[in-house]
C-alpha positions in Angstrom: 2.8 -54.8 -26.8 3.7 -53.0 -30.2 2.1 -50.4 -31.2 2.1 -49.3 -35.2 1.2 -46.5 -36.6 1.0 -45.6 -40.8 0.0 -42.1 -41.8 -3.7 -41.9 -42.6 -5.3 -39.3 -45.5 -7.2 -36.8 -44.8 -8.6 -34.5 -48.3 -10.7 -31.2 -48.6 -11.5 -30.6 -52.0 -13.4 -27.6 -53.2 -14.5 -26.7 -56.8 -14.4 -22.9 -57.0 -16.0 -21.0 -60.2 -13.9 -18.9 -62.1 -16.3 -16.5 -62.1 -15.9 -16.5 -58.4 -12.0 -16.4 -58.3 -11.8 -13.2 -61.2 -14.5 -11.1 -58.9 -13.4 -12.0 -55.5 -9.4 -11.7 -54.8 -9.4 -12.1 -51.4 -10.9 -16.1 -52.1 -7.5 -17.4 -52.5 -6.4 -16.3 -49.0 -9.9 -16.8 -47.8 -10.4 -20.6 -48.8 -7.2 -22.3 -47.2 -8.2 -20.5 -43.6 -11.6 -22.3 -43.9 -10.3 -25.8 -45.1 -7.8 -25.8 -42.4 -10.7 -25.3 -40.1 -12.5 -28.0 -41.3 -9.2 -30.3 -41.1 -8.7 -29.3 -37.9 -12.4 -30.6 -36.9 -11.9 -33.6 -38.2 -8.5 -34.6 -37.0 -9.7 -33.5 -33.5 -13.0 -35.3 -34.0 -10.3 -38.5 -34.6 -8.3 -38.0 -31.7 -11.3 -38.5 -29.3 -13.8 -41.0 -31.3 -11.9 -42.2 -34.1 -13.2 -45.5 -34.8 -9.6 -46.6 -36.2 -10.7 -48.1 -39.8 -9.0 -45.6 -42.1 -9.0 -42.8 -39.3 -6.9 -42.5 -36.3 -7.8 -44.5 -33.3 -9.4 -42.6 -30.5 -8.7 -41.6 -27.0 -12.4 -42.6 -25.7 -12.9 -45.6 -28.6 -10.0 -47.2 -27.1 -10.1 -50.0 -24.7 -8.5 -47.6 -21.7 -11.4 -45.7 -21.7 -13.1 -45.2 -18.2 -16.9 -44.1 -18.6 -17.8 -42.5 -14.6 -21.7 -44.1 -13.8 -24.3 -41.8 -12.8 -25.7 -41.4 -9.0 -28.2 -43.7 -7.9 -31.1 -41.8 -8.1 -29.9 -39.1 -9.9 -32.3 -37.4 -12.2 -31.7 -36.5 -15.9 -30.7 -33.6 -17.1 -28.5 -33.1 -13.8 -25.0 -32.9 -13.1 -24.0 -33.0 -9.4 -20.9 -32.4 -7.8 -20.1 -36.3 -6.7 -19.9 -37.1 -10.6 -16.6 -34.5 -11.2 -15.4 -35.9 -8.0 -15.6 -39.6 -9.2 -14.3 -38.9 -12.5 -10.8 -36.3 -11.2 -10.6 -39.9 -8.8 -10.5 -42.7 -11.8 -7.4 -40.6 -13.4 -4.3 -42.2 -12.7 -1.3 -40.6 -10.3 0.1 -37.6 -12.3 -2.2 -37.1 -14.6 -4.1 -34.6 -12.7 -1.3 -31.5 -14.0 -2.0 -32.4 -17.4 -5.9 -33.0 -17.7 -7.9 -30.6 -19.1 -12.5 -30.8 -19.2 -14.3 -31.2 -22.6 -17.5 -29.7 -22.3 -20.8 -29.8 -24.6 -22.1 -25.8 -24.2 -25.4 -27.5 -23.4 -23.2 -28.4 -20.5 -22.7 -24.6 -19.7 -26.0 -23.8 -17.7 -25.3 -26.6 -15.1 -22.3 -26.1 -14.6 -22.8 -22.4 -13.7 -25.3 -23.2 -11.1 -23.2 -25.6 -9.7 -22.7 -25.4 -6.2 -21.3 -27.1 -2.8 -23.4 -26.1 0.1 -23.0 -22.7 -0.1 -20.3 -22.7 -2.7 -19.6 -22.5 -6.4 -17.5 -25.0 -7.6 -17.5 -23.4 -11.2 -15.5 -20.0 -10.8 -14.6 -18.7 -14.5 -12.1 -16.5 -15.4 -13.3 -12.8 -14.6 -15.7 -13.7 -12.1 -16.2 -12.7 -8.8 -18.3 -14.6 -6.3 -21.7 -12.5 -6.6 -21.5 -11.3 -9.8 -21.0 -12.8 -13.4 -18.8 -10.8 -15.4 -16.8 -11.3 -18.8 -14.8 -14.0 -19.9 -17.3 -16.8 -18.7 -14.9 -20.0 -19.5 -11.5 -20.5 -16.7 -11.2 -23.5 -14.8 -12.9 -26.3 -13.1 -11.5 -28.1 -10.1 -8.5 -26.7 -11.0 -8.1 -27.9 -14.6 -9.0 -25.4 -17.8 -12.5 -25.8 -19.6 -12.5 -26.2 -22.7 -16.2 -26.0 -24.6 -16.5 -28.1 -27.5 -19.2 -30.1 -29.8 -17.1 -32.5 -30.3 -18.6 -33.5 -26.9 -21.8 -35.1 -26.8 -24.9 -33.2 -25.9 -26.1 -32.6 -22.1 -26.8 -35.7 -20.0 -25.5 -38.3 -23.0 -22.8 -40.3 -21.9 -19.6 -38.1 -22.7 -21.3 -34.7 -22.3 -18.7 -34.1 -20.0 -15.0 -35.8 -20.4 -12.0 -35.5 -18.1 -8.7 -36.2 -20.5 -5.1 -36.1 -20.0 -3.9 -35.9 -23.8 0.0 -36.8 -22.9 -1.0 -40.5 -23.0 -2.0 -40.0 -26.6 0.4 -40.3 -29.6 0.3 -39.0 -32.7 2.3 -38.6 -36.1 2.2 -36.5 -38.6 3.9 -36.2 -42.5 6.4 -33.7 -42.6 5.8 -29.9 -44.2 1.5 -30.8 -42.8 -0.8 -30.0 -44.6 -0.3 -29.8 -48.7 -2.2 -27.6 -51.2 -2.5 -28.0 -54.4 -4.8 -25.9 -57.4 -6.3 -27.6 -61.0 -8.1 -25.9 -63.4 -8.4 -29.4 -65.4 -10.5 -31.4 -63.3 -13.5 -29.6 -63.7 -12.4 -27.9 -67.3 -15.7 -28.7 -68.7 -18.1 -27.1 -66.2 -15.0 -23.6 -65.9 -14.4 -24.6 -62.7 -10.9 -24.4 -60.1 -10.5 -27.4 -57.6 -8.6 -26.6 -55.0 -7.3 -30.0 -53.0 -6.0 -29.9 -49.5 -4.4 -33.0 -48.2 -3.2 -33.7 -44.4 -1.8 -37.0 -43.3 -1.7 -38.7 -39.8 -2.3 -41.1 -37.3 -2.9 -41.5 -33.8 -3.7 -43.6 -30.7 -3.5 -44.0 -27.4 -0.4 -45.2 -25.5 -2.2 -48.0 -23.3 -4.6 -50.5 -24.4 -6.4 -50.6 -21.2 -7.6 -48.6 -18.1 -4.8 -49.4 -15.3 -5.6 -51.8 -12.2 -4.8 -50.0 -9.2 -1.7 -51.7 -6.9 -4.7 -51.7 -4.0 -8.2 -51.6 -4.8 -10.2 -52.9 -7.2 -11.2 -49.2 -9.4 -9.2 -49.1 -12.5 -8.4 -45.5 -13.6 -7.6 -44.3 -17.0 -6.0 -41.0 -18.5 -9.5 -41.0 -20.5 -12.5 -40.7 -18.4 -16.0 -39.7 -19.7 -19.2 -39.4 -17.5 -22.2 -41.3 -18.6 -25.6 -40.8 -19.5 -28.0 -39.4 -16.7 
């Protein structure tokens, strides 16, 4: 079907005294970093669970979205082996070399313990088996690990997501994002706005989770475990 996209805005404004900006030079330097951390939270927050009114349309709020049922019997507060197994098997063919795992870092302390028989199935960069060493995030199953809150918290459905990004498009304005400095919009109380502005849109390429040629299991380049 078609698919259009139209540039959505995103603003950071923050009112600085001038007080502040005449005793601290560095602030100048200092506030763009942080609102460009904050834009970057947001837009990333969009790209996975934007609800599409006014903000980009989400990987995991669109209609491809496969969410990978517990165990029967499985306890909460649990994560087993089978469930990474069933979600790496909903992705589509291909879109193994691309995917990448969001984690919650409540997420962390299960996954460590993690085992298969005798085997970890969690082996992070720097570690040998026996020992836990530095550099505790690497790989699971072969894809990276990334640790974010932008996934839910431990045992909540999407505490653990499986996503292969390629089949997600976005646009963005040309130059990004655009700063701009008043002193007259807050003249009366001697204060400095300074307004950030970024502009995009995104959403994912399918509409729907793919029906397999045989079998009846759709997969999906966006696959989320569910609640425990």
């Amino acid at each position: 079907g078609l698919a259009t996209l139209r540039l959505k805005k995103l603003m950071a404004l923050v009112p600085t005294t001038d007080e502040l900006l005449d005793d601290a030079n560095a602030l100048t330097s200092y506030l763009p970093q942080k609102v460009a951390l904050s834009i970057r939270w947001k837009t990333n927050e969009s790209i996975l669970f934007g609800a599409g009114n006014g903000v980009p349309l989400g990987a995991l709020s669109s209609g491809a979205t496969v969410t990978v049922a517990k165990e029967s019997g499985q306890a909460t507060q649990t994560l087993l082996p089978q469930n990474l197994a069933k979600m790496i098997a909903r992705l589509p063919a291909g879109s193994f070399a691309n995917s990448v795992w969001i984690v919650n870092n409540d997420v962390l302390p299960a996954l460590f313990t993690l085992t298969l028989g005798n085997y970890p199935i969690y082996m992070p960069t720097g570690m040998n088996p026996g020992g836990i060493q530095i550099t505790p995030y690497g790989t699971l199953l072969g894809r990276p690990v990334f640790v974010s809150q932008h996934a839910n918290t431990f045992s909540s459905q999407g505490d653990v997501i499986l996503v292969d990004l390629k089949y997600y498009q976005t646009i963005t304005k040309a130059g990004g994002m655009q700063t701009a400095t008043s002193m007259h919009l807050y003249f009366d109380a001697d204060l400095t706005a300074f307004r950030t502005t970024f502009r995009m849109d995104g959403q994912s390429k399918i509409a729907a989770a793919i029906s397999p040629a045989k079998g009846a299991t759709t997969m999906s380049p966006y696959v989320q475990l569910g609640a425990r």
